[in-house]
MDTraj code that builds the backbone (N, CA, C; nanometers):
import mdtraj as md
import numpy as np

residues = "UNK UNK UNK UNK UNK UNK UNK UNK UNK UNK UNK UNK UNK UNK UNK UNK UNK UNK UNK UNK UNK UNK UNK UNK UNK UNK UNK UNK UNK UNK UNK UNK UNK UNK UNK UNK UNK UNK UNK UNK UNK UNK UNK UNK UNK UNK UNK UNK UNK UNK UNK UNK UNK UNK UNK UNK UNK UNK UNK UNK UNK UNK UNK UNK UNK UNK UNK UNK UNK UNK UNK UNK UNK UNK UNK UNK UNK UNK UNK UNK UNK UNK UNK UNK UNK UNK UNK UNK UNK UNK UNK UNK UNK UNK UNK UNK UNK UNK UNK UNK UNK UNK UNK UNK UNK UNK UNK UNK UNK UNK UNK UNK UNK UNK UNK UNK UNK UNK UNK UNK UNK UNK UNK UNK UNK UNK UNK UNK UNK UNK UNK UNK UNK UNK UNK UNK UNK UNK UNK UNK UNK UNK UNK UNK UNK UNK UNK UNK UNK UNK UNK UNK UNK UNK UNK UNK UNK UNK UNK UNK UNK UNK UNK UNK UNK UNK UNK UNK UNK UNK UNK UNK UNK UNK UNK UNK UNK UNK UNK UNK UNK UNK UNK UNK UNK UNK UNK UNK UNK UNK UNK UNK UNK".split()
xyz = np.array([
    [0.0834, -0.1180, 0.0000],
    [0.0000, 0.0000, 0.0000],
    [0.0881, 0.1247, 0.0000],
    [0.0094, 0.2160, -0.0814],
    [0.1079, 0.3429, -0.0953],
    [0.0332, 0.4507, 0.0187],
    [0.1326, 0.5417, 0.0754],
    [0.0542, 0.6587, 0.1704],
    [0.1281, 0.7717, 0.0727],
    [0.0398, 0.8804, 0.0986],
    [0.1567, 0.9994, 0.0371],
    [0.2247, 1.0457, 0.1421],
    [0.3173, 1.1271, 0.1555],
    [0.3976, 1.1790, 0.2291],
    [0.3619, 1.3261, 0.3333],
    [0.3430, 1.3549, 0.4668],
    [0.3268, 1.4508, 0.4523],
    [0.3231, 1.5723, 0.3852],
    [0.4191, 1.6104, 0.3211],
    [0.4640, 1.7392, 0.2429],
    [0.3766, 1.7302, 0.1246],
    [0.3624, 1.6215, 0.0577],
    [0.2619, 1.6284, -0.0294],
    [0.1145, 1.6268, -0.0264],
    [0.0550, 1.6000, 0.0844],
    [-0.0639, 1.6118, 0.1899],
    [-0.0626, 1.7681, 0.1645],
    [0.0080, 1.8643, 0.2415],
    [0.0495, 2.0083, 0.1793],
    [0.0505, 2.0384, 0.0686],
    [0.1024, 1.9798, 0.0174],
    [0.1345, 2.0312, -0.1515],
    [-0.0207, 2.0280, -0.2196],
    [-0.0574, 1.8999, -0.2113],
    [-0.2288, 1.9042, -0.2637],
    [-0.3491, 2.0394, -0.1977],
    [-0.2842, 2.0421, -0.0275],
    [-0.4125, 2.1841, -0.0268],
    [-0.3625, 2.2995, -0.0548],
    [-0.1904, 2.3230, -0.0810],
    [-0.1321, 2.4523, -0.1586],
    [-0.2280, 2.4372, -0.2806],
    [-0.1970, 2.3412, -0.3304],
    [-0.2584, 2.3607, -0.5195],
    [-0.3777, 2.3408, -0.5390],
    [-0.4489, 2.2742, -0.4376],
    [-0.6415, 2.3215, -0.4356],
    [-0.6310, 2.4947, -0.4457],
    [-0.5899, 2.5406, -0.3304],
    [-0.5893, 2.6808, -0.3134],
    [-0.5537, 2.7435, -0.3699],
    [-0.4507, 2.7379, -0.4932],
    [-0.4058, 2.8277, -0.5557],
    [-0.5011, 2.8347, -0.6420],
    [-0.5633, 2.6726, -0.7025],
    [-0.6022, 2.6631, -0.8211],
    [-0.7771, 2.7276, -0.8201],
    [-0.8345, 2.7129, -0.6558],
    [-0.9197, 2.8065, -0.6746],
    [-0.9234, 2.9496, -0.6496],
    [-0.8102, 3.0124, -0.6180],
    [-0.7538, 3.1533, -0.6569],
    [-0.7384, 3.1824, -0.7653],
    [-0.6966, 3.1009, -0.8694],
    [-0.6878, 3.1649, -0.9982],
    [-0.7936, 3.1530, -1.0175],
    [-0.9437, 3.0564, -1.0284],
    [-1.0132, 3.0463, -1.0986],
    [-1.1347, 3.1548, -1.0442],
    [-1.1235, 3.1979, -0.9044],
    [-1.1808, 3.3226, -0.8481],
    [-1.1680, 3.4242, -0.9064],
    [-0.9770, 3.4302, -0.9371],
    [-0.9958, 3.6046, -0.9501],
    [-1.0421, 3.5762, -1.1245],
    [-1.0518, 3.5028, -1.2035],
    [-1.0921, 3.4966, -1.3698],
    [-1.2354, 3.5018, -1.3613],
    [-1.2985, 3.4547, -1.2549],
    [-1.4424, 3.4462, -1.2465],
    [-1.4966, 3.5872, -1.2315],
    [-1.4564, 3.6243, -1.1082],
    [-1.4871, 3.7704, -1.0359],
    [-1.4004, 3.8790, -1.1072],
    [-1.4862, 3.9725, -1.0876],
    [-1.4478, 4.1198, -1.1624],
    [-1.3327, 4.1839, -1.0229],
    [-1.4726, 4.1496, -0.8880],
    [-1.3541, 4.1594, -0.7587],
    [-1.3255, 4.0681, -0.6768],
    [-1.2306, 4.0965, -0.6641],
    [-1.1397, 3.9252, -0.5820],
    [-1.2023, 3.9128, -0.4703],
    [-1.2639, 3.7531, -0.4459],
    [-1.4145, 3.7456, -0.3067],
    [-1.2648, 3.7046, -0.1927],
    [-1.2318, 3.8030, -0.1450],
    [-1.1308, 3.7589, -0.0140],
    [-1.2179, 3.7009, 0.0576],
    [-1.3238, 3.7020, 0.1207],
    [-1.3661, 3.6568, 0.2133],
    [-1.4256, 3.5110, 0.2071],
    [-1.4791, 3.4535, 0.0671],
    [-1.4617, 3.3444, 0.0144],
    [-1.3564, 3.2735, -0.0068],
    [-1.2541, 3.2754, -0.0299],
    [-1.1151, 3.2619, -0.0432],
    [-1.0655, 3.2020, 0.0753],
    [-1.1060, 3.3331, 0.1305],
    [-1.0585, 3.2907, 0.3037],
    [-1.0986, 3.1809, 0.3797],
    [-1.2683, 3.1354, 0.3833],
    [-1.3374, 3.0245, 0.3963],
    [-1.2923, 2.9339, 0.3041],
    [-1.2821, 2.9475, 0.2102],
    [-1.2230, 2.7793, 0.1682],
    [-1.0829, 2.7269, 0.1840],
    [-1.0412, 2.8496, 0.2027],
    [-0.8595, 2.7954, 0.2716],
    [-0.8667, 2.8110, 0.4323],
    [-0.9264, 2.7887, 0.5201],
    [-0.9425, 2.8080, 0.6102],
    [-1.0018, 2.6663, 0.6242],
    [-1.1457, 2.6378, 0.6006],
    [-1.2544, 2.5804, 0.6766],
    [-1.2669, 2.4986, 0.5980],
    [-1.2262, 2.4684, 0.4489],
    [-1.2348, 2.3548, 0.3637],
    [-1.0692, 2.2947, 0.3840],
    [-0.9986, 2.3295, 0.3139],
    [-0.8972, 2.3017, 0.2410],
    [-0.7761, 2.2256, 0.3420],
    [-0.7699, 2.3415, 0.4816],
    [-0.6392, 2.3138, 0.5406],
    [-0.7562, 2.2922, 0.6742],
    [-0.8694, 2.3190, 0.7139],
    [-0.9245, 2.3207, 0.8197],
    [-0.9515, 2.1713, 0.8470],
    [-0.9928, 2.1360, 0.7708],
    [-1.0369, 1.9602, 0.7752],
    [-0.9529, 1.9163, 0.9062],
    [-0.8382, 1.9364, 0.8786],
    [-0.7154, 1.8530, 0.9362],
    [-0.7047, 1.9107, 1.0643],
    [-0.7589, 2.0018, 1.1011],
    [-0.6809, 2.1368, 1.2226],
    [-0.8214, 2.1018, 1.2942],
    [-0.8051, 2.0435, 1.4563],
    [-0.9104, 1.9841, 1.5284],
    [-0.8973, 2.0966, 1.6790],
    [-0.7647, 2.1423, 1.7144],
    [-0.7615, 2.2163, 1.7938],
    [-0.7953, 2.3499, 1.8160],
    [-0.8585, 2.3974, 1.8607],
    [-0.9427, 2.6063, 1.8388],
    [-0.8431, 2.6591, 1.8773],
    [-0.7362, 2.6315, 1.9140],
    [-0.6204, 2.7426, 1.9259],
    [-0.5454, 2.7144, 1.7734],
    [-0.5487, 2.6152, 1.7440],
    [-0.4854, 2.6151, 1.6056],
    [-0.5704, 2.6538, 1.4975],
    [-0.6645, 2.6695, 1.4928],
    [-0.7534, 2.6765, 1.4333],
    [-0.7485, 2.8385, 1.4147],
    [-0.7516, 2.9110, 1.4985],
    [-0.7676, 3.0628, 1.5619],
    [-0.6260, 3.1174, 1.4914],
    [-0.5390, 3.0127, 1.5479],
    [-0.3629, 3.0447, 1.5321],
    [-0.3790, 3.0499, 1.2848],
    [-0.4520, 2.9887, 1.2655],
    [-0.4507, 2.9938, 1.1252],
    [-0.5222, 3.1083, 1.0091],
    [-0.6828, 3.0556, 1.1248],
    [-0.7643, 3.2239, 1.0474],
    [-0.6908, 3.3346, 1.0821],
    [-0.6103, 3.3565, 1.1884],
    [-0.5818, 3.5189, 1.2056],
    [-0.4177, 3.5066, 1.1164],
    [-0.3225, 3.4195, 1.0684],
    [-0.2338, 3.4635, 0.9740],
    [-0.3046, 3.4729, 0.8401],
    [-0.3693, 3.3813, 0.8153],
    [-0.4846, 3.3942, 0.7114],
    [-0.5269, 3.5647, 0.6519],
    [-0.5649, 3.5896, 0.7402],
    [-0.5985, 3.7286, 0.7480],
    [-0.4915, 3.8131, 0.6974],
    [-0.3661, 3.8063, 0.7315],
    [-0.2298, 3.8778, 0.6665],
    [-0.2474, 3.8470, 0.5709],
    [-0.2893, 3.7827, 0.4828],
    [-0.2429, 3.7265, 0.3378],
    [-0.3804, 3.7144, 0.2714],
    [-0.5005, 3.6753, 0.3152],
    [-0.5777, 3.6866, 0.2043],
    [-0.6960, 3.8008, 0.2797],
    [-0.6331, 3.9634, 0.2074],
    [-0.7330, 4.0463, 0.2201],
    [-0.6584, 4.1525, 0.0948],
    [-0.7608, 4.2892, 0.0754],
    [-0.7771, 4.3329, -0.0150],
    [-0.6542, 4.4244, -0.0473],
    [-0.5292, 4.4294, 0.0642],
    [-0.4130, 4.5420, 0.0900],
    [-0.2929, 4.4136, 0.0016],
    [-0.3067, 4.3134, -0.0181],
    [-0.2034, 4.2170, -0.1098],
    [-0.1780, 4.2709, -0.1907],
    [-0.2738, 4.3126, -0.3257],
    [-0.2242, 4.3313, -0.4155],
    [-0.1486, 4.5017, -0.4433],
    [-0.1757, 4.5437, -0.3573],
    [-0.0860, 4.7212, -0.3384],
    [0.0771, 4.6537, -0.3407],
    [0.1545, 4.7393, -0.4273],
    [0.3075, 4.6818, -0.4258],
    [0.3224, 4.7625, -0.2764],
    [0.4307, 4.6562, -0.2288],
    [0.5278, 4.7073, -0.0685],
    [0.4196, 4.6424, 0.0455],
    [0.2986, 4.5719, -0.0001],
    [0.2066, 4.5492, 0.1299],
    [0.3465, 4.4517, 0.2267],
    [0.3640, 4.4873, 0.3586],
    [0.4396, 4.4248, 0.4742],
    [0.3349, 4.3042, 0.5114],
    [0.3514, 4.1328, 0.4665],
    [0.3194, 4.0503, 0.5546],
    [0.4110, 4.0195, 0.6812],
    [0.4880, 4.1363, 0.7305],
    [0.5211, 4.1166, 0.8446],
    [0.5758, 4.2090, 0.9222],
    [0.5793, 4.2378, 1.0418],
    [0.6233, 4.3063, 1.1052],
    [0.7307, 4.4278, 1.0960],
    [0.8794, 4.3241, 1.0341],
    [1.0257, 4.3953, 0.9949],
    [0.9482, 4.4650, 0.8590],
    [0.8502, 4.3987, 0.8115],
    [0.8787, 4.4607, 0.6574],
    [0.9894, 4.3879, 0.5730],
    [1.0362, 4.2899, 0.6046],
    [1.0869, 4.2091, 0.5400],
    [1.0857, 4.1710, 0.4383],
    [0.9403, 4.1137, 0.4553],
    [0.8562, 4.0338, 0.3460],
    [0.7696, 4.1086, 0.2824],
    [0.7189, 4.1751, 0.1803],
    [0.6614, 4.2359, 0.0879],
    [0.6327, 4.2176, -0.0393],
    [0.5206, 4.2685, -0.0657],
    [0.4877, 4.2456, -0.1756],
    [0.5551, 4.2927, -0.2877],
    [0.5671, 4.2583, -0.4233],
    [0.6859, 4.3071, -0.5070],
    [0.6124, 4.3732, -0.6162],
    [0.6383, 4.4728, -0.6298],
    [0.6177, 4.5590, -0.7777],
    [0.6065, 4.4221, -0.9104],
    [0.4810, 4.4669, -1.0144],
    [0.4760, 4.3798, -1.1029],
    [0.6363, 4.4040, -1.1535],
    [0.6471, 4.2477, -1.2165],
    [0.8374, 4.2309, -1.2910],
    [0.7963, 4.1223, -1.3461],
    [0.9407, 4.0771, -1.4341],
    [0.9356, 3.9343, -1.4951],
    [1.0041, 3.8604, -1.4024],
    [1.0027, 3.7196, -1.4800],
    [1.0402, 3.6230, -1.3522],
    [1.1943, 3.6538, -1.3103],
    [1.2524, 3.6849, -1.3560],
    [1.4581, 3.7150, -1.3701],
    [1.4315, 3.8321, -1.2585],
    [1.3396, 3.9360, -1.2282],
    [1.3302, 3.9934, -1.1005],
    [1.2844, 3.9500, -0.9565],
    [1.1965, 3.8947, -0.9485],
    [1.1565, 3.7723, -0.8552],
    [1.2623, 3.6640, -0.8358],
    [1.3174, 3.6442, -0.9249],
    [1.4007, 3.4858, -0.8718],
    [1.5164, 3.5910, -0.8001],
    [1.6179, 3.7031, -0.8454],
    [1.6561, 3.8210, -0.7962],
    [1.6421, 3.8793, -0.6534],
    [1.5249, 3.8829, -0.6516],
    [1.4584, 3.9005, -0.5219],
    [1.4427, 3.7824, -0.4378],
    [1.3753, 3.6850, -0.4446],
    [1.4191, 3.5870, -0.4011],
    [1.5646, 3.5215, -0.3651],
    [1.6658, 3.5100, -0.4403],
    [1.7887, 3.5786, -0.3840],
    [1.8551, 3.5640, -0.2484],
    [1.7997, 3.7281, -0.2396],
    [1.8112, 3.8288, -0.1250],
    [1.7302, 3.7889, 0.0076],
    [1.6418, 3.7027, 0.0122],
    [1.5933, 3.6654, 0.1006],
    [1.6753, 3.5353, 0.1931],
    [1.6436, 3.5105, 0.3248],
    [1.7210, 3.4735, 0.4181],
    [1.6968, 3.2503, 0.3670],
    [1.7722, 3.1867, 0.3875],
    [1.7626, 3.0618, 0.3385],
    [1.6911, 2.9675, 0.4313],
    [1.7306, 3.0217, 0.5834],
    [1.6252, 2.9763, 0.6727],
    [1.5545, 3.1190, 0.7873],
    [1.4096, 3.0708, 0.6900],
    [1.3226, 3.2116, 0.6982],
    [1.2791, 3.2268, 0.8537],
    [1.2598, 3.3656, 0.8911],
    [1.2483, 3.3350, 1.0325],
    [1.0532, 3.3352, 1.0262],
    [1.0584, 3.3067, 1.1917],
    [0.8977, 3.2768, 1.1874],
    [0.7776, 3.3606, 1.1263],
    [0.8833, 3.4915, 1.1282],
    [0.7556, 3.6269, 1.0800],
    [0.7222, 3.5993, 0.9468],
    [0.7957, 3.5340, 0.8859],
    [0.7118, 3.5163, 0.7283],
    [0.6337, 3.3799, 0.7532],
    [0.5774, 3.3476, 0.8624],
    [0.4325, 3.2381, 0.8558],
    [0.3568, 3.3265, 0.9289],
    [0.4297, 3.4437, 0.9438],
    [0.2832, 3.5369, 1.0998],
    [0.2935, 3.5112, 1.1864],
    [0.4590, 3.4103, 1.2400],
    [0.4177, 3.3781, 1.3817],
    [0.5475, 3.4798, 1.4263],
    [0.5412, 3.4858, 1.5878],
    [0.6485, 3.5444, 1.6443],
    [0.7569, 3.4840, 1.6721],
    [0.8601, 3.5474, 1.6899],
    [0.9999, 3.4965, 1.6847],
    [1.0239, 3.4483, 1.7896],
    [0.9541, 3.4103, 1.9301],
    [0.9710, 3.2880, 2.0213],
    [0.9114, 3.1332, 1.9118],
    [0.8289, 3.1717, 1.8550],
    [0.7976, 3.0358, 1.7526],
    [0.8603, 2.9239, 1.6997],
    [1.0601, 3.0276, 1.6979],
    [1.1670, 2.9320, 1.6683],
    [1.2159, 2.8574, 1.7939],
    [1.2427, 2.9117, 1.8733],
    [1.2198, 2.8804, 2.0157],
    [1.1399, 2.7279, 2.0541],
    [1.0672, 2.8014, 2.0268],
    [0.9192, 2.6990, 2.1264],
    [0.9430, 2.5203, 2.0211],
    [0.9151, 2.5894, 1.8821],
    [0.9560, 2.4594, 1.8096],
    [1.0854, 2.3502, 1.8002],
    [1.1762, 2.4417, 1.8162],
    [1.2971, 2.3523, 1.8841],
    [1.3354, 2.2982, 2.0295],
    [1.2374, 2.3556, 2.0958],
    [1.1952, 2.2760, 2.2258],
    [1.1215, 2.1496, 2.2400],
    [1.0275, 2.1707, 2.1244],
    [0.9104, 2.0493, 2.0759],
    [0.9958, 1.9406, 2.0661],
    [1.0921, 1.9883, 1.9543],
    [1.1807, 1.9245, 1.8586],
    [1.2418, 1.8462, 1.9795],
    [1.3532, 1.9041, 2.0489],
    [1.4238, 1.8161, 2.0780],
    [1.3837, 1.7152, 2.2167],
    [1.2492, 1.7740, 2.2692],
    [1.1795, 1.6938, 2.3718],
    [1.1444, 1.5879, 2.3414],
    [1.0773, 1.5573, 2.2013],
    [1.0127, 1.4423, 2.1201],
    [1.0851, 1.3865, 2.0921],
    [1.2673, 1.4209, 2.0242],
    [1.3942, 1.3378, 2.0251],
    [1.4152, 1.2696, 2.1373],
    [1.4402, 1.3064, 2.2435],
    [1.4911, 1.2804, 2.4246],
    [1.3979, 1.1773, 2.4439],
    [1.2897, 1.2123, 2.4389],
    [1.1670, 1.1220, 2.4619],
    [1.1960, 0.9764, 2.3780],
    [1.1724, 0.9937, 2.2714],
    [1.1890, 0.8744, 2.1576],
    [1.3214, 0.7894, 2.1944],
    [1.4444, 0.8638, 2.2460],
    [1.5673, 0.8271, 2.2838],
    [1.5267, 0.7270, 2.3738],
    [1.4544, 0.7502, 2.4965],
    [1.4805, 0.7114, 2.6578],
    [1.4111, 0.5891, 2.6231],
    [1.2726, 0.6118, 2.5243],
    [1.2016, 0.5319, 2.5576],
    [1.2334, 0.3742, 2.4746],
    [1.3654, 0.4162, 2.4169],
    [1.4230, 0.3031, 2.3114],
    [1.4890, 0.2458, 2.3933],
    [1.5664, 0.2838, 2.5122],
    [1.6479, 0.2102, 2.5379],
    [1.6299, 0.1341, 2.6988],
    [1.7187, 0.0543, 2.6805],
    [1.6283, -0.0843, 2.7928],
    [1.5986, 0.0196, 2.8853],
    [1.5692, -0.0642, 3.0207],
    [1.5352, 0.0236, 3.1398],
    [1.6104, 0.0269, 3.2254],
    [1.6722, -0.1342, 3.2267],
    [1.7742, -0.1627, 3.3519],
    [1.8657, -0.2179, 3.2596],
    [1.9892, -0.2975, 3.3525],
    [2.0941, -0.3368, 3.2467],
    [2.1369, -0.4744, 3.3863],
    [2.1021, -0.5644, 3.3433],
    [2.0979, -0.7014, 3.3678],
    [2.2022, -0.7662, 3.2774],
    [2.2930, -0.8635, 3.3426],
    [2.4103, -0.9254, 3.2590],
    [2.2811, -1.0342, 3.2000],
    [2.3401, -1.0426, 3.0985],
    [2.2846, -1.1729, 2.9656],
    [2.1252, -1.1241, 2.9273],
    [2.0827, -0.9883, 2.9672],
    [1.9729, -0.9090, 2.8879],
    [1.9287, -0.8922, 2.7641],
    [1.8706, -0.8071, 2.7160],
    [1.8501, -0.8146, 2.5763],
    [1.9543, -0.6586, 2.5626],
    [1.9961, -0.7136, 2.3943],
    [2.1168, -0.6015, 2.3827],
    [1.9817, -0.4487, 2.3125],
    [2.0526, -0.3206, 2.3294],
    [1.9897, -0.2438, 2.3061],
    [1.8979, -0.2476, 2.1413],
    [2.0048, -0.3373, 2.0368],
    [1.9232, -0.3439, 1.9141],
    [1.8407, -0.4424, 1.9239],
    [1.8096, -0.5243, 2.0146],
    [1.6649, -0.6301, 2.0125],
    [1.5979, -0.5672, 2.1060],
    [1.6047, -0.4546, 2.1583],
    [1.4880, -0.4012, 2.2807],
    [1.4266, -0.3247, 2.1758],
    [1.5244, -0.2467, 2.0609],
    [1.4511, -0.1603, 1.9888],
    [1.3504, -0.2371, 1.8496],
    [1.4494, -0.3339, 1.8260],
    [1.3668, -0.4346, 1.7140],
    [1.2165, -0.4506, 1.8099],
    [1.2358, -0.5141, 1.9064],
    [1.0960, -0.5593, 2.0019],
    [1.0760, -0.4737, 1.9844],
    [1.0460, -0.3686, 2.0058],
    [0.9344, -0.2591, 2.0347],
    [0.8916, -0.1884, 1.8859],
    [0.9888, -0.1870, 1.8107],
    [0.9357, -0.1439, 1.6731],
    [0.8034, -0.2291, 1.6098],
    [0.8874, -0.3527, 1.6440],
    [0.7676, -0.4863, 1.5863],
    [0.6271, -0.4877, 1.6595],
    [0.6474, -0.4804, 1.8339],
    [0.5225, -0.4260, 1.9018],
    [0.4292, -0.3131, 1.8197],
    [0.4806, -0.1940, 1.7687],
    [0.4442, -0.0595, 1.6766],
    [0.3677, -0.1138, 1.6340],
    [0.4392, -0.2072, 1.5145],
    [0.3928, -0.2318, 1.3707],
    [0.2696, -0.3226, 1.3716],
    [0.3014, -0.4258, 1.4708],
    [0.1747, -0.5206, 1.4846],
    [-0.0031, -0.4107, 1.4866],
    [0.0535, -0.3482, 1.5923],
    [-0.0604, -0.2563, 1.6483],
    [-0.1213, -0.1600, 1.5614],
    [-0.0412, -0.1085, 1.4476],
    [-0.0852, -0.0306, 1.3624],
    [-0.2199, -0.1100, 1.2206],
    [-0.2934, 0.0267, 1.1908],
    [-0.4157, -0.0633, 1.1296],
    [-0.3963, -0.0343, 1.0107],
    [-0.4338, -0.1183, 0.9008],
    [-0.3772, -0.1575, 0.7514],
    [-0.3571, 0.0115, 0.7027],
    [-0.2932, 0.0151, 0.6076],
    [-0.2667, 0.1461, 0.5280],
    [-0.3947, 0.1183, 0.4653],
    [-0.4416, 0.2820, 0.3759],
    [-0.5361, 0.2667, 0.3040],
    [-0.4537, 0.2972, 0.1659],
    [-0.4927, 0.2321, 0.0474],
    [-0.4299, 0.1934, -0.0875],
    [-0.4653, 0.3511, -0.1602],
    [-0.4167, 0.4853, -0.0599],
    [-0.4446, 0.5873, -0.0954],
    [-0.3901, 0.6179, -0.3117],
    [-0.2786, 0.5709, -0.3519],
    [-0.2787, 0.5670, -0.4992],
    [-0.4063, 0.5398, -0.5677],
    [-0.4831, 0.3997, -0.5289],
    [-0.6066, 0.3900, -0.5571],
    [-0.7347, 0.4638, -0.5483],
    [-0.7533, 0.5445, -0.4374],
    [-0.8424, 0.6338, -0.3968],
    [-0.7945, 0.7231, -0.4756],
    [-0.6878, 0.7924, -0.4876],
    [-0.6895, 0.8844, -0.5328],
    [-0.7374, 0.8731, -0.6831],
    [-0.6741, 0.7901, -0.7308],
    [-0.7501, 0.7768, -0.8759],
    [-0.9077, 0.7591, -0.9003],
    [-0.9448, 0.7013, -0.8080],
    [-1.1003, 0.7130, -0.7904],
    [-1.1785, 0.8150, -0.7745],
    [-1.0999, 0.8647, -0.6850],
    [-1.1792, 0.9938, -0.6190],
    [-1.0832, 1.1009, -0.6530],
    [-1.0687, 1.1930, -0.7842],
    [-0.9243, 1.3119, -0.7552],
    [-0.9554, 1.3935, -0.6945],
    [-0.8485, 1.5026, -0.6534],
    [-0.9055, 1.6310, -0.5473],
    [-0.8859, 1.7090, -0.6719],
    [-1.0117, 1.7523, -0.7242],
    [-1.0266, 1.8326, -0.8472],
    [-1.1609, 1.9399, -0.7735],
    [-1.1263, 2.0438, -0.8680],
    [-1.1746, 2.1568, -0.7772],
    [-1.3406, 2.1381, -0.7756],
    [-1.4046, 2.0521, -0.9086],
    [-1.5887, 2.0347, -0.9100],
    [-1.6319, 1.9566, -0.8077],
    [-1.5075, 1.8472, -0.7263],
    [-1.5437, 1.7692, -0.6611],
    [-1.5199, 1.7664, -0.4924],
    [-1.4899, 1.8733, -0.4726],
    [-1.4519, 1.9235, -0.3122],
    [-1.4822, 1.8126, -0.1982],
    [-1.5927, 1.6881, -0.2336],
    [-1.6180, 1.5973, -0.1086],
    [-1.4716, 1.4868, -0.1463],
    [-1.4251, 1.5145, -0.2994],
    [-1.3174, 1.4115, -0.2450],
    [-1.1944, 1.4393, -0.2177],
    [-1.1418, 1.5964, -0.2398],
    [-1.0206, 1.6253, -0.1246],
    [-1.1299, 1.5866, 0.0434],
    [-1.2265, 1.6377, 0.0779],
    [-1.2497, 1.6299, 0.2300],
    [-1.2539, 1.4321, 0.1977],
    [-1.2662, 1.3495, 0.1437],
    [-1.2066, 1.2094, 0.1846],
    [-1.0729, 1.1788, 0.1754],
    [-1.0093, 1.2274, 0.0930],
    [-0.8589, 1.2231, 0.1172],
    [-0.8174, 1.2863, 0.2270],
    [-0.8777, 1.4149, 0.2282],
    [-0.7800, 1.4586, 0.3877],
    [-0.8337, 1.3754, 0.4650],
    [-0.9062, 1.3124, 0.5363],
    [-0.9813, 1.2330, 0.6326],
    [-0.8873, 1.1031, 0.6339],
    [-0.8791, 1.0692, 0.5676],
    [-0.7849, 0.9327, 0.4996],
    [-0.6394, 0.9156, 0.5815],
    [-0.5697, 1.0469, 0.5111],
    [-0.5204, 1.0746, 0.5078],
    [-0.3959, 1.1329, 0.6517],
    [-0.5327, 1.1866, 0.7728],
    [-0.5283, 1.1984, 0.8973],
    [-0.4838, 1.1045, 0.9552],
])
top = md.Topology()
chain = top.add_chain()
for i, resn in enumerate(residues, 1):
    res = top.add_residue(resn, chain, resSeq=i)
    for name in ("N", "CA", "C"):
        top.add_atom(name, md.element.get_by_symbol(name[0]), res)
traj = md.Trajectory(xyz[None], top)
């Protein structure tokens, strides 16, 4: 059975969203931000987001980015002014600009604050420590099990316990996340969860 990969889980509600952004602003004379906003919010990426602080934590960056001050050149999605919107150009100015930008971006270009890097590398390396301790034996008894059969055992414990993959390649071909059919991205993301 095939799963997709997180990042591509992402990648599919980036390109729902873009693809009904373009087909908004070709439809509409004026760009429906507030439609926009509901379906990248409460359709697209909401499915997945079960917690109201995360939930809250999304509509309000949301809000930086899909309202009617975007398309003004220099709009600041952030604080420093960092990040801005760019005067129309061809692509050889943008990639240019792009550039000049930092390679690992700090939190203000997602809307979050700069404890965000912080807090996440705390996550980070707690869930490492954790995963560490909990791999390795408990006690250390002569003629025990050596540390790579405590970890084999317990991986195999995992695996037993886990419930079949779903033959998501198949679904997807059944069901695509195409923009007429919106109930079957919400079964893929569900799936997918």
């Amino acid at each position: 059975m095939y799963t997709l990969p997180r990042i591509l889980i992402a990648e599919n509600d980036l390109s729902m969203c873009a693809t009904q952004l373009k087909e908004f602003i070709d439809m509409y004379d004026e760009i429906p931000y507030q439609m926009i906003h509901f379906l990248t919010y409460d359709i697209n990426y909401g499915g997945r987001v079960t917690d109201d602080v995360d939930r809250r934590t999304i509509c309000t960056i949301l809000d930086d980015f899909i309202n009617p001050k975007v398309v003004q050149d220099g709009y600041a999605f952030s604080s420093s002014g960092q990040y801005r919107t760019l005067p129309a150009g061809n692509q050889q100015q943008y990639v240019e600009h792009i550039r000049t930008m930092p390679l690992a971006p700090h939190p203000e270009v997602f809307g979050m604050h700069e404890n965000a890097d912080i807090t996440s590398a705390q996550d980070d390396t707690l869930r490492l420590f954790s995963a560490i301790l909990q791999l390795l034996p408990r006690n250390s008894v002569a003629g025990g099990k050596s540390r790579e059969e405590t970890i084999s055992e317990c991986a195999r414990s995992i695996q037993k316990r886990l419930p079949e993959q779903f033959d998501m390649e198949g679904i997807m071909k059944r069901y695509p996340t195409v923009y007429e059919e919106s109930m079957n991205t919400v079964l893929v993301q569900v799936m997918q969860a």
